[in-house]
N, C-alpha and C positions, 0 to 999 in steps of 0.2 A: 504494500500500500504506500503510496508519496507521502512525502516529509511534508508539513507546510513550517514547522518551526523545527531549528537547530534542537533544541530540548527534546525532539520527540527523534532524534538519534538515535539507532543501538547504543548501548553502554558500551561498549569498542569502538565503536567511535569519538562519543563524547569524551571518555574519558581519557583517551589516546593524543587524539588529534588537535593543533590548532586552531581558534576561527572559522580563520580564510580556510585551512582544510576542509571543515566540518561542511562550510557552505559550496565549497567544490562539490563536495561528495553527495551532498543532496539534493544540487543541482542533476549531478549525472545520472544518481539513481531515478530522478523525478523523469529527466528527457529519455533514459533507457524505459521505464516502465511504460512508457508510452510508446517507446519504438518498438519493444518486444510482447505487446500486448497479443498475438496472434502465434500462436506454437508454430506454425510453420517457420517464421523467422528465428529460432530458437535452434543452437546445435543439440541434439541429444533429448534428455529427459529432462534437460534443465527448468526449474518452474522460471517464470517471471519475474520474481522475488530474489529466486540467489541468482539469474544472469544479469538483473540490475544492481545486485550488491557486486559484484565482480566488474560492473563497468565502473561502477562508481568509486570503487577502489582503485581501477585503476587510473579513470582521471587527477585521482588524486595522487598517485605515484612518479604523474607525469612532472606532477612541481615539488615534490613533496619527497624526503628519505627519509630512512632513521641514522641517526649520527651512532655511534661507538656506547653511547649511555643506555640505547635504545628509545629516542624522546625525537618524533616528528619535527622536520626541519626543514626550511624553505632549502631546496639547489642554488 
């Protein structure tokens, strides 16, 4: 289901990620949920829910690492 507030995150995200991450990430899950709304478009068995936590993770990977401490950080 789409995020409309930061707070309504997984607690893996919230409590992981920065901000600007968190709002990356719900942005992507939000535009994935609606791209992948039709199983056809979907590789596998995957539901709609964990191929938009996987896109959304990875847009966030695209600006985003973990440093040596293990603590999200801008590239």
């Amino acid at each position: 289901m789409p995020y409309d507030k930061l707070s309504e995150l997984p607690d893996g995200v919230k409590d992981n990620l920065p901000k600007h991450a968190q709002e990356i990430y719900k942005e992507a899950f939000n535009n994935a949920w609606d791209q992948y709304k039709d199983p056809k478009d979907r590789k596998g068995d995957a539901s709609r829910e964990e191929v938009s936590h996987r896109v959304a993770w990875s847009a966030v990977k695209q600006k985003y690492e973990k440093n040596s401490n293990g603590n999200w950080i801008e590239k």
